[in-house]
Each structure stands twice: as structure tokens, then as C-alpha cells.
N, C-alpha and C positions, 0 to 999 in steps of 0.2 A: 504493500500500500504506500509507504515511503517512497518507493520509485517511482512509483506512481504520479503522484502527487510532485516530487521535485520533477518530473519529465513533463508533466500538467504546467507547472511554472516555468520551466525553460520554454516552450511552446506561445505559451502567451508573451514573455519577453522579446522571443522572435519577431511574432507578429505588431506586436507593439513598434516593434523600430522597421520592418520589411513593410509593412503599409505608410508611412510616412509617406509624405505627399513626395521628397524627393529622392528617396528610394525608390516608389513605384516607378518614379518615370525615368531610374537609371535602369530599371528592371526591362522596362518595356523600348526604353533604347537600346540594351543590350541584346535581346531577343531578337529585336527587329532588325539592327547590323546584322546578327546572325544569321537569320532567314536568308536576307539578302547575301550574302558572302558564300552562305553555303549553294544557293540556285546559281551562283555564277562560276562555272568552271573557271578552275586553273587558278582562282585567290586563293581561298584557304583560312581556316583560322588561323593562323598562324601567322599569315600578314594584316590581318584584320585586328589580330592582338598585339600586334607591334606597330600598328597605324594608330591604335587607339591609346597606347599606353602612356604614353605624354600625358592624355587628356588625364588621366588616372593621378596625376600629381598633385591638382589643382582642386582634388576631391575628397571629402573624408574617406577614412579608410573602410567604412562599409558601402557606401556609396559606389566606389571605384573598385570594388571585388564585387558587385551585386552586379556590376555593369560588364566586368570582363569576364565572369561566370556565364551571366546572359551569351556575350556572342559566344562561348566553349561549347554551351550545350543546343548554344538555336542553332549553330550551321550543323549538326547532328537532323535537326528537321529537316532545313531547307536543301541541305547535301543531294535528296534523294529528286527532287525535284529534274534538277536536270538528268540524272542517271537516269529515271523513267522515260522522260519525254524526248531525251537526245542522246542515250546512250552513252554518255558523256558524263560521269562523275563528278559533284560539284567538292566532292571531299574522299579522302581515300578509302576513309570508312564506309563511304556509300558506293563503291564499286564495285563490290559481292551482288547490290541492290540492282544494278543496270541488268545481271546476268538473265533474272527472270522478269523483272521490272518494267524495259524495253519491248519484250515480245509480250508483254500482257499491253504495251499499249498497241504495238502493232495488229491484237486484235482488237482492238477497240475497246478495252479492258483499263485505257487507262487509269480514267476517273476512280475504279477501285483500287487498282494499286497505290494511286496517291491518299485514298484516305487511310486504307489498311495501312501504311506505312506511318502517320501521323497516329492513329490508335496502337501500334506495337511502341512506335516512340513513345507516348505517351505513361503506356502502363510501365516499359521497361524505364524510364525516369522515376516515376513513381516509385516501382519496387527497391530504386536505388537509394533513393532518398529517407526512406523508410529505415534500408541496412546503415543510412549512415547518421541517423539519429540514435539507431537502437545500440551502434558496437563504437562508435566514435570515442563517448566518454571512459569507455571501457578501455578501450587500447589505449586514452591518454592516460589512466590511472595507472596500470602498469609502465608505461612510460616511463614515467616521473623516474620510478629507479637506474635509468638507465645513463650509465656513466660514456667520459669520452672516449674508451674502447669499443663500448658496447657502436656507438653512434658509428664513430670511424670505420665499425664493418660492417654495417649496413650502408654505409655510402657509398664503401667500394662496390656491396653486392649490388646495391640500384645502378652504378654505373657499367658494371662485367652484364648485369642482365638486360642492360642496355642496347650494349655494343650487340647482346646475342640474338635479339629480338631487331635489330636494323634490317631494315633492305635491302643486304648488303653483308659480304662475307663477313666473321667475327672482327677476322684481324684489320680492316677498313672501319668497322665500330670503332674498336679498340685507341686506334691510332686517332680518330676525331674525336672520343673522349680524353686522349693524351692531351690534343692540342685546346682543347677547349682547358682544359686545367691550367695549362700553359697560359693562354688568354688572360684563365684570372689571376696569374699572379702577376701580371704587369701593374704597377705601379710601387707605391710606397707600403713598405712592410708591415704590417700591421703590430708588429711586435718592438722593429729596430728604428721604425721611420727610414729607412736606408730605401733610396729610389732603386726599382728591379726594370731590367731590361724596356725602359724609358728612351732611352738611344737620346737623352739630353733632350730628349722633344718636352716641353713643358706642362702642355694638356693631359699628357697621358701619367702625370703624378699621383691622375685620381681613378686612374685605372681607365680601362674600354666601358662605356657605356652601354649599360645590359639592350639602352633600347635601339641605341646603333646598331650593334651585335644581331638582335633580333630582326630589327627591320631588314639591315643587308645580307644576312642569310636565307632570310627566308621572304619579304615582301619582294624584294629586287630579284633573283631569280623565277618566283614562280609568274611574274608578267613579264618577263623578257621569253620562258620556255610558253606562254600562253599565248603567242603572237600567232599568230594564221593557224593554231591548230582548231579552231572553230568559225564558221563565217555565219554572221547573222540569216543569211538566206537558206541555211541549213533548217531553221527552228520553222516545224511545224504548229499553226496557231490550230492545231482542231478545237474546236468550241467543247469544255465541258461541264456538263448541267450537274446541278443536283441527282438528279434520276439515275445519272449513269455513274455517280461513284459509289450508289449503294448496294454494298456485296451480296451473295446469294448465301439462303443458310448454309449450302455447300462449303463457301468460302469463312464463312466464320466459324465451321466444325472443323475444316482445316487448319486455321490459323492461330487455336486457341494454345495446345499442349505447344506446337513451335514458340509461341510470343515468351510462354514461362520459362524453358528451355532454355533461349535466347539469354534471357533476364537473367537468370542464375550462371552461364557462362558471361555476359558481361559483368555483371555481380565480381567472380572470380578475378576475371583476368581486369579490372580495374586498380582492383587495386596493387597486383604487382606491377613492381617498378618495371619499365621496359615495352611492356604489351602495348596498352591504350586500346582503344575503339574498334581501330580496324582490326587487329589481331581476334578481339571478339567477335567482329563480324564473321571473320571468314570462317570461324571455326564454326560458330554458329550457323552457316550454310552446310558447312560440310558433316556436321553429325547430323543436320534435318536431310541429307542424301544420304545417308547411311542408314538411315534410321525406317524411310518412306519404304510403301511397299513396291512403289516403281518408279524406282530410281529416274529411269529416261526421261519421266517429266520434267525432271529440275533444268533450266536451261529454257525450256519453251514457254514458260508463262506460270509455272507452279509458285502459286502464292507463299508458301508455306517458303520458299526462296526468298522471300522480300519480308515477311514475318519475323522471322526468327531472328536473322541479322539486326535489322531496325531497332528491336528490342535489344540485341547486344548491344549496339555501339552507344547508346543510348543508357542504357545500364552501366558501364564503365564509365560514360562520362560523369555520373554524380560520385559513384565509389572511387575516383581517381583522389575526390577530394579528404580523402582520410587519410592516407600515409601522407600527402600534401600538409594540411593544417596540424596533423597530429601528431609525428615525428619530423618533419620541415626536412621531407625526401621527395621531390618529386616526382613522377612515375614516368613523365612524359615532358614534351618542351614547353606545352603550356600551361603545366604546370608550375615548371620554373619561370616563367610571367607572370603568375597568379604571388608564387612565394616573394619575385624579384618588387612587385607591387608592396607588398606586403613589409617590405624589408625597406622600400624606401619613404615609406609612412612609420619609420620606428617599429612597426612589430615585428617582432620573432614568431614564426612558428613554430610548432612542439607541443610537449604533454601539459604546460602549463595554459596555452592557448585558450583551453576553454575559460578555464578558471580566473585567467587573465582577461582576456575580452570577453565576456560572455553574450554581451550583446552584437559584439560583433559576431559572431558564431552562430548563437540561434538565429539572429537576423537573417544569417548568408541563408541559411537552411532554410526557413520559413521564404525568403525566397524563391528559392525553388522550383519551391508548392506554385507559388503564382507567376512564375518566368514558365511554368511546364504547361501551365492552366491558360495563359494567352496565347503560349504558340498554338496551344490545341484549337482554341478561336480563332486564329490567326491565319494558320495554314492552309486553310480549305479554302476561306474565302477569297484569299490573294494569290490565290494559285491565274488566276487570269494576267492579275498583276508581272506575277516572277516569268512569264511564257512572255508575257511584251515587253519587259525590262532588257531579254534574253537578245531583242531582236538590236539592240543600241550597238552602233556600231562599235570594233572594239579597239579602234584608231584613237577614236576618242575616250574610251572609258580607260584602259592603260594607260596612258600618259596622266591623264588627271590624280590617280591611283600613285606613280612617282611623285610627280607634285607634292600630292599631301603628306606622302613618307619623309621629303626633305625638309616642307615647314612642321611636320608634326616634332622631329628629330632637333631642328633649333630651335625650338620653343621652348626645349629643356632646361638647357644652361645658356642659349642666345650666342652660340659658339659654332663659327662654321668650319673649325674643324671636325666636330663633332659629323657633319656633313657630307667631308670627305672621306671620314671613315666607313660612312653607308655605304659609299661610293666604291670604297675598297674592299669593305666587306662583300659587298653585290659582286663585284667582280670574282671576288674569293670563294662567294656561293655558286655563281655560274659555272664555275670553274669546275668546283667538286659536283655540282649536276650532271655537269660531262662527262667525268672518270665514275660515276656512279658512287661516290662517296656520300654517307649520311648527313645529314643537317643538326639531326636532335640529341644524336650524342655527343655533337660538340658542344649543344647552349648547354646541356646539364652537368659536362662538366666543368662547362664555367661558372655555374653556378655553384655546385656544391665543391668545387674546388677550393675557395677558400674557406668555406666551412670542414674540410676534410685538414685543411693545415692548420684551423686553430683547435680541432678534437685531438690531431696527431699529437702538436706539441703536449698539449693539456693532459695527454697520458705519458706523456715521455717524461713529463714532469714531475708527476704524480708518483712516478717507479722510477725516477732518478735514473732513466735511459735506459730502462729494460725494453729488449724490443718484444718479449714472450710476456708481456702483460696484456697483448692483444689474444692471446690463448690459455693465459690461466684465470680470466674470466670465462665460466661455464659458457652463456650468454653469445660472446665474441666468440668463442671456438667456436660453436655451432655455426655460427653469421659467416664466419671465413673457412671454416669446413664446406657446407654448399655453396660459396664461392666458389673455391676448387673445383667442385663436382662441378657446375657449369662450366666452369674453363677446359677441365677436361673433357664434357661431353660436347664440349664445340671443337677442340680439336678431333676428337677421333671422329664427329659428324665429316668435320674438313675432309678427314684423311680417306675417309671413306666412299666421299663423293667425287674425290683423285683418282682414286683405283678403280671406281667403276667407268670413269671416263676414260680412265686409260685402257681398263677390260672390254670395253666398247670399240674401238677405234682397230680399223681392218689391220692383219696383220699379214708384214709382208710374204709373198710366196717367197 
């Protein structure tokens, strides 16, 4: 009854400050960016949250999390919208959704795919938010005891599960979590004040700026790779009614057991460091083809294809935010924009978090509820909207898109070096676009890079330079024992998909 009652009281403190008149409307700005970013191939949240995170300064600190949560989980809606209509993925996580998505509209099934995809989003949000009420306070309590070894190998494990979970072989993870560490330790020492690899340039005394960093990795590359792979005469306007996006019982006897499915692997794999969305989309496709009784449908328009996924990536996006706020680990890169926010409004994430802001916490969460509850109004109606936005040419909508990344970036500090580091950064993103090298293993080890060298010292200190105090903690041993195991199951994965390439390849007579 106690629980009860104190979870009765967090809930209304929530609501008390997430209804605020200008909370709502960072709520419903942040949604709505999202919509929009996610129906437009080739942005991304990721440059939508590096365009907006300037604005995030200038903001209280629930305000400017309630706003950059918004666009996290609304391009999860609007993602799907162009995968449906133009086979064309608005987000990576909705590219499992094109597979069957697309040919349900090419039978004229669209109108149902896009609302069943906004009703799995929806529930699969929901069920998220629910686990991250219920286990949140719980894992910050245990928390609290965890010293700077324990911390230190959990950082490594979110960065090695990082590198293994990339796009992209282990060892190309590996090396852009190097370099991102690298990154953060340019400036002044935290410890010695002694300037680090500065090359005498005077601006970088205060380090690289997380939103330069962000914007030119990731805004500047994805509209320089999004140039002519779409042409507005491409998008078909079919007209669709109310009538035709309402499913048959068929379709919602289908789609009910996939949406839970979904929900409990996005659930899972949010919250490990490394996965995010898409990882639970796809797997969430692929056990609802495992699982069907005939398989051959997936592919041609089977709902239970667009169900299940929807519901995953959507379920990971709200559980992402618990090892996020509750050990201050990111899982993913925007989550390290969520925490890099957070850090530059004075707050620390971690196990005191809750106890420490409480109203900023229930607030974010009570959130949510109503960020998840307007996209569901939101979506259906403006579906005519996002199909005619689709057709703007996109001469004009990229270049506006730079624009705003370069005044958004000097707005910060009014420094146009800051400027040309986008600049150099874009370059240095395009670059790794090319050789296929990851993006997000690099911001996270910028980010928890120097959190990894002030937990390192802080036990080296503690043990007067013992390096085996990271393993005579119970706790830590375990944390860098399945370390290992992932490092080794990524090399022998390597070694293994060598030799079958090699065992493949004709041999001479």
C-alpha cells in the first residue's frame, strides 16, 4: 500500500509540472518536429536533435528534455510514413516496416497499414513507459551502491556493446569508439588544468563542442548522402479516406499476439547499451516469420510484418531512457544528447536522479503519456499533410536544413569557429559514410569518455594504483567478465565469417 500511495504521489507531481502550459507546448513541439523528420527520408533524428539542441540551452531543464524526448520518440511514428507510401524509410528503425508496408499499399491497403502502425506504436510506447515507471526507481536504488569501478565497467561494456551492435564490423566500432574518447579528451585536464592536444589553437581549451560534434557527424552527412536519392515526382498522392484505413477483424486477430511480442523485445533490447530501435525492429520481424504459419506471406503485404516491428522500435524508445537517466550510460547517440542536455543545465544523471530532481523525472515520464496520446491524434489526421510536404522540392528543403545547423551551432557560444568545426566535422562524417565506418560509436565515446577518466582515476585513487581493484569488486568482475565474452564472441563471429568466405571462393584446378 506504501508503494502504492508514494507511486500515486510521484504520478500527480508528474502531471502537475508535464501539463504546464509550457511544457505542453515543448511537448507538442517536440512531437510534431518528430513527425515531420521522421516522414522525410534521409534527416533522421539525429540531425533533428543536433539542429535543435542549441535551442535546448535557452530552456529549463524539463522543458528542453520534454522537447528533445518529443522529437526521439515522434520520428519512431512518423518514420513509417514514408516507408509505407514510398518504400523509402524515413528512419532506420522503420525499414523492416517498408518490407511489408509498401506492398500492402500497393494493394490499396494502405490507409490500414498506416493506422495499424500508429496503434502498435502506440501500445508499444505505452507498455514502455509503464516498465519505466515501474523498474526505474528500483534500479536507481540499487544504484546508489555502486562505486567508481563498478561505473568504469559498465562504461566500457556500453561502449564494446556498442562497437558490436554497429553497422559495421566490430573492429571499425571499436576504433570510432577509440576516436571519439580521443575527441573528449581534447582540451584542458580536468584534474591538472594542463591544455591536451589543443595544437595552441585557443577555442578548443574548452574542448569540441558536443553540438558541433553532433550536428557535423550526423546532420551534415545525412543531407549531403540524401541529394537525388529521392525526387518529389516519385511520391504518389492517392487520396486516403477514413473508410479505407479501417482494418478487417482479420487484420486485428493478426496483429494483436505480434504488437505484445514486439513490445517485450523492444522492452529488452532498449535498454541494452548498443541495440536501440532498429535492432528491435528487425528482430521483431524476424521471430513474427518464424513464428507464422506461412512464412511466404511476410514480404507481400502481411500485417503482422508492420505490427510487431512498430511496436518494437517504439518500445525501446521509452526503455532506452533508464540506463540513460538512471546510471548516466547511454545506450545509443541520442541518448548521449539527451544526457549531453542534461549535463549542460548542471544535472548529473545517475541513481540519485530521481531523488535529486524528482520533478524533473516524473514530469519527463508523465510526458510521455501525453507526447504518445497526441501523436496518436496527430498521425492519422496529417497523414495528407506529410504525403504533400513529401512532394517540396528537395533543392530547396537541404540547403535550408545547413542553414539552420550553422546559425543553430553559433548561437551557442556566438563563435564561428565553432562553425568551422561543423564544417570539418561534416567533412569527417562524409568521409566515414564512405568507408562505411559508424557514427554513434564515436558520439558515445565522446561522451562517456570523460566520464570513464574521472571513475578510472577515482579508483586508482581509492586503491592507491591497484589496477585489480576493477576485479576484486564482485560487481566489476562480473561487468568486465561479459565484457570479454562479447569481445570474444565478436572475434570468433569475425573469424568465422573469414573462413566461410574463404571456404566459399572456387578453388583453383
Amino acid at each position: 500500500m506504501d508503494i502504492l500511495s508514494e507511486l500515486t504521489g510521484h504520478i500527480g507531481l508528474g502531471l502537475q509540472t508535464a501539463v504546464s502550459v509550457n511544457n505542453l507546448f515543448y511537448c507538442l513541439l517536440g512531437v510534431t518536429v518528430g513527425m515531420l523528420v521522421g516522414v522525410l527520408p534521409g534527416i533522421g533524428a539525429m540531425a533533428a536533435l543536433s539542429l535543435l539542441f542549441p535551442m535546448s540551452f535557452y530552456l529549463d531543464p524539463t522543458g528542453a528534455l520534454i522537447m528533445l524526448s518529443g522529437i526521439w520518440y515522434g520520428t519512431a511514428y512518423g518514420g513509417s510514413t514514408a516507408a509505407i507510401l514510398l518504400n523509402v524509410p524515413g528512419t532506420p528503425a522503420s525499414a523492416v516496416t517498408s518490407l511489408d508496408g509498401y506492398p500492402m499499399a500497393q494493394q490499396g491497403r494502405a490507409g490500414i497499414a498506416l493506422l495499424m502502425t500508429t496503434v502498435a506504436s502506440f501500445i508499444g510506447g505505452s507498455i514502455g513507459i509503464v516498465l519505466m515507471m515501474m523498474f526505474s526507481p528500483a534500479i536507481a536504488h540499487y544504484a546508489i551502491d555502486f562505486g567508481s569501478p563498478e561505473y568504469f565497467s559498465l562504461m566500457i561494456l556500453g561502449l564494446v556493446a556498442a562497437s558490436t551492435m554497429a553497422n559495421a564490423s566490430f573492429a571499425k566500432g571499436l576504433a570510432m569508439v577509440a576516436l571519439g574518447i580521443l575527441l573528449g579528451c581534447i582540451g584542458s585536464d580536468p584534474a591538472t588544468g594542463i591544455r591536451r592536444m589543443t595544437f595552441n589553437i585557443l577555442p578548443l581549451a574548452d574542448g569540441v563542442q558536443i553540438v558541433a560534434l553532433a550536428m557535423g557527424l550526423f546532420g551534415v552527412p545525412e543531407v549531403v548522402y540524401s541529394i537525388g536519392k529521392l525526387r518529389p515526382e516519385d511520391v504518389r498522392t492517392n487520396k486516403i479516406t477514413f473508410r479505407s484505413m479501417v482494418p478487417t477483424r482479420d487484420d486485428w486477430r493478426r496483429s494483436w499476439f505480434p504488437i505484445l511480442r514486439g513490445t517485450g523485445l523492444g522492452a529488452f533490447f532498449g535498454v541494452l547499451p548498443g541495440t536501440g530501435p532498429a535492432i528491435a525492429s528487425f528482430v521483431g520481424y524476424a521471430l513474427e516469420k518464424r513464428l507464422a504459419k506461412d512464412p511466404s506471406r511476410f514480404g507481400k503485404g502481411a500485417i503482422e510484418g508492420i505490427a510487431s516491428p512498430e511496436a518494437a522500435n517504439n518500445a525501446a524508445d521509452q526503455t532506452a531512457f533508464i540506463p540513460t537517466l538512471m546510471l548516466g550510460i547511454p545506450g545509443s547517440a541520442a541518448m548521449a544528447i539527451m544526457i549531453g542536455a542534461l549535463m549542460i543545465q548542471g544535472i548529473s544523471p545517475g541513481p540519485n536522479f530521481i531523488t535529486a530532481q524528482p520533478a524533473l523525472f516524473w514530469g519527463l515520464v508523465m510526458s510521455f503519456w501525453i507526447g504518445n496520446l497526441l501523436l496518436l491524434l496527430l498521425n492519422i489526421p496529417l497523414i495528407g499533410i506529410w504525403v504533400r510536404l513529401l512532394q517540396v522540392p528537395f533543392h530547396f528543403l537541404y540547403p535550408a536544413i545547413v542553414l539552420f545547423v550553422c546559425i543553430g551551432v553559433y548561437s551557442v557560444s556566438s563563435s564561428s569557429f565553432d562553425v568551422w568545426m561543423v564544417v570539418a566535422l561534416g567533412a569527417l562524417g562524409i568521409v566515414m559514410r564512405m568507408v562505411n565506418l559508424p557514427a554513434a560509436p564515436l558520439l558515445l565515446g565522446f561522451v562517456l569518455g570523460p566520464m570513464m577518466e574521472e571513475h578510472f582515476r577515482r579508483a586508482l585513487m581509492f586503491s592507491r594504483g591497484d589496477l585489480t581493484t576493477f576485479f576484486t569488486s564482485p560487481l566489476s568482475c562480473v561487468i568486465m567478465i561479459i565484457t570479454g565474452v562479447i569481445v570474444l564472441w565478436s572475434l570468433f563471429g569475425h573469424w568465422r565469417s573469414r573462413m566461410r568466405r574463404r571456404m566459399a571462393q572456387p578453388t583453383e584446378a
